[in-house]
N, C-alpha and C positions, 0 to 999 in steps of 0.2 A: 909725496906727503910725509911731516914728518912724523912718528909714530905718537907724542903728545897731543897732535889733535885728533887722533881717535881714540885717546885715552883718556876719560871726563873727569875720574877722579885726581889722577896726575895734574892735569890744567887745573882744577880745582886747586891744589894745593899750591902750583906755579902762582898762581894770580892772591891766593891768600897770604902767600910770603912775597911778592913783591908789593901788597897792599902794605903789611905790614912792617917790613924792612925800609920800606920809599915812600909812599904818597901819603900813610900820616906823619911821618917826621915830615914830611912837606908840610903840611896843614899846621899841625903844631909848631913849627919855626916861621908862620906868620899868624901864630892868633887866630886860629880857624878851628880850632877843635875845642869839644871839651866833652867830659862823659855825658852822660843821661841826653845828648844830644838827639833829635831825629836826621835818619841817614834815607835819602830815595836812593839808588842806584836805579837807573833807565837802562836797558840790556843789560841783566845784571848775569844772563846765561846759567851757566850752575853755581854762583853764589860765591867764588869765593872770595873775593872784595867784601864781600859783605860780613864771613866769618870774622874777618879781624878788626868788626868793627865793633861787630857783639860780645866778640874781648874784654874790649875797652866799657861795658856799661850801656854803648848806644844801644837806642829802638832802633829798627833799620826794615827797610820796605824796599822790595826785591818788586822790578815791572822786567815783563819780559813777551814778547810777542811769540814766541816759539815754546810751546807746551810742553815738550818731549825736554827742553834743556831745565824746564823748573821744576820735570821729574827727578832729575839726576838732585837738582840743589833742592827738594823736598829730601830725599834720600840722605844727604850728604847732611842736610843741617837739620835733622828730624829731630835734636834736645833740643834747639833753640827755637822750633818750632812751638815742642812741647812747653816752652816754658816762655813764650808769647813773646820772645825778645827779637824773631825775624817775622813777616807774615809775606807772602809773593802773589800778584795780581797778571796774569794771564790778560794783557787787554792793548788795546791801542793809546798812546798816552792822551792821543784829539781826543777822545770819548771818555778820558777819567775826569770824575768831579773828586779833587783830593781830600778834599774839607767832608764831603761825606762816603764815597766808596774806602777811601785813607785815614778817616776819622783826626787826620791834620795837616799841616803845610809842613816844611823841611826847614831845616840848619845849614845841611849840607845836602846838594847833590851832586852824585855821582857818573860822570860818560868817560869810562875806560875804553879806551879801542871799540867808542860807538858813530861818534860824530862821523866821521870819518863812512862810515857804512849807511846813513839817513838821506835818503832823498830830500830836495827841497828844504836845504837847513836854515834860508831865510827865512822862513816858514816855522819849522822849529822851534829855533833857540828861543823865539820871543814868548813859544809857550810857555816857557818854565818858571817864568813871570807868577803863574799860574802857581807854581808846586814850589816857589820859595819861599821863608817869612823875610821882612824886610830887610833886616838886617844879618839872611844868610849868604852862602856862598853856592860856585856850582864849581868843581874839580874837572877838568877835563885834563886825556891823556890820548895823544893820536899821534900816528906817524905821518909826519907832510910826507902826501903825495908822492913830489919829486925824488923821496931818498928810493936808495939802491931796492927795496924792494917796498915800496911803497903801492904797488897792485896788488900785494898778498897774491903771486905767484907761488911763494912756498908751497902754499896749501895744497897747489899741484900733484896729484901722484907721478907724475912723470918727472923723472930724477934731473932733465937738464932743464925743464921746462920749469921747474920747480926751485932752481939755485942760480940762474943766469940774472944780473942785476941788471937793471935800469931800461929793459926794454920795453917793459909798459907805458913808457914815455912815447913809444913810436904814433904817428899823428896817423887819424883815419883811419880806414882797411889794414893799412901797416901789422897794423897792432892783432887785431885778429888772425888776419893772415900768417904771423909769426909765431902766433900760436898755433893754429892747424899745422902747420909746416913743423914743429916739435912734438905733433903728436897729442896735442889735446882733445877732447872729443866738443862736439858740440854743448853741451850743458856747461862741460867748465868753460870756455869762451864764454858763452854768457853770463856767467858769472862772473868772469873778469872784466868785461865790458860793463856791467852793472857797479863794480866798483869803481871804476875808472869814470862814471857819471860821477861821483858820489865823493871820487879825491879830492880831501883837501889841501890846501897851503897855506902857512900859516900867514900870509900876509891877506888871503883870502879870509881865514877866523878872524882875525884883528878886526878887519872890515867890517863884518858879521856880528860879530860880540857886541861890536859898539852902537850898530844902527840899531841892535836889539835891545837896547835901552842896558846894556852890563857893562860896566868898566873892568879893565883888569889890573887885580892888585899885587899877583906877583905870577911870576913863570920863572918854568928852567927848561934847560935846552942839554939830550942826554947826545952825545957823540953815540953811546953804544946804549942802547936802550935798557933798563933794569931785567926786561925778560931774557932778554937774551943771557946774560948767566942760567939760566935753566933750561934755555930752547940752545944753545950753542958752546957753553962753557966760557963766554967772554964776558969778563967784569964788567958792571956799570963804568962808565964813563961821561963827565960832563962834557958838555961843547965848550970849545974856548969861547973867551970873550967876543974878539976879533970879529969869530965868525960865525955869531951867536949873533952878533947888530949887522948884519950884513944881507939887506935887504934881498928877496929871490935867490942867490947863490945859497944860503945860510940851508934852504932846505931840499938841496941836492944833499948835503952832509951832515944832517940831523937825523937822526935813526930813532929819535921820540919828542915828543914835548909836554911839558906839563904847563896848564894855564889856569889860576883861579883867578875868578871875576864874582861880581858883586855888580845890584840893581844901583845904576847911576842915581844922585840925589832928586833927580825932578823925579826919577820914576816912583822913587818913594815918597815924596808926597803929594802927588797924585793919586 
């Protein structure tokens, strides 16, 4: 494992600087932003996407299903607490009513390195229906499946089992089995097994987004993902063109994706 994911305020900072160095200059270089906005982030963990929104002016509303991680982002964003510019809801997103547990709908929402972790996302996406105003957006940011480490084996504390690419790819028992076999204990198998229900691809979101009544209005495609300058010392990098339109191949060799979408027009006026 590598020592930033068990250091909360470090990730904290990690994710409030690539919020802020990448995915608003994304937002803002297509017309998606503007200040006094309202921001949802869904898994928003200890908040730091959220900091650099409260930067900028926005209200912003932190959900987060794990209690222990909205400790750390009470802790970490406790002025902006104080000064009613964040507020965080401990709750499953099926059971929020936004308009009155949220006292509004959104502008923008946020799924950083969630979609990707949600069971049953046909299911999902179409919630958020729910928690946009009509004329917002939703930011999403996940690594397809397919790339080199797209099981979140990192997280591994076991040094080979933890840096070896592409083996979560292996079909059935394989896969587990190659686990045990590197020394994993039973919990983390499950846990890799549980994300491997859960990977996506992106020709699978396209699919997804679109039956869920969203169009998307713009994407970018990272070769080396924005985190990684902080988790590895390697620069951002875009994907080339090439291999950026290149249906199933494209997401062996994407290491992120960025996609905003917007409720299709029949869904708005209906």
């Amino acid at each position: 494992m590598y020592e930033f994911h068990g250091d909360k305020r470090r990730y904290f900072e990690m994710t409030y600087s690539v919020t802020k160095n990448h995915i608003i200059p994304f937002l803002k270089s297509h017309n998606s932003f503007s200040e006094n906005m309202n921001v949802l982030e869904i898994g928003c963990g200890e908040a730091g996407v959220l900091k650099a929104f409260t930067e900028l002016g926005c209200h912003c509303t932190g959900i987060e299903l794990e209690n222990y991680r909205l400790d750390y982002a009470r802790e970490f964003m406790k002025d902006e607490l104080a000064s009613n510019k964040v507020q965080f809801l401990c709750k499953d997103i099926y059971d929020v009513n936004p308009e009155v547990e949220l006292g509004t709908k959104f502008d923008v929402i946020i799924l950083k390195d969630v979609i990707e972790h949600i069971p049953n996302q046909e299911k999902f996406i179409p919630q958020l229906h729910r928690f946009l105003n009509d004329d917002g957006f939703v930011f999403y940011a996940f690594p397809p499946w397919m790339m080199p480490y797209g099981g979140h084996q990192q997280v591994l504390p076991k040094k080979i089992a933890s840096k070896l690419p592409y083996y979560h790819l292996l079909p059935g028992k394989l896969y587990p089995l190659t686990l045990k076999l590197l020394g994993v204990n039973d919990s983390g198998i499950k846990t890799m097994e549980e994300i491997r229900d859960t990977g996506i691809s992106i020709e699978r979101f396209v699919r997804l987004n679109n039956q869920s009544g969203f169009s998307i209005t713009a994407k970018k495609f990272y070769l080396f993902n924005p985190i990684y300058e902080f988790k590895f010392g390697i620069k951002p990098r875009i994907q080339s063109k090439w291999m950026a339109n290149l249906p199933w191949l494209r997401n062996f060799f994407t290491m992120g994706v960025y996609f905003l979408c917007k409720k299709t027009p029949e869904i708005v006026k209906n």
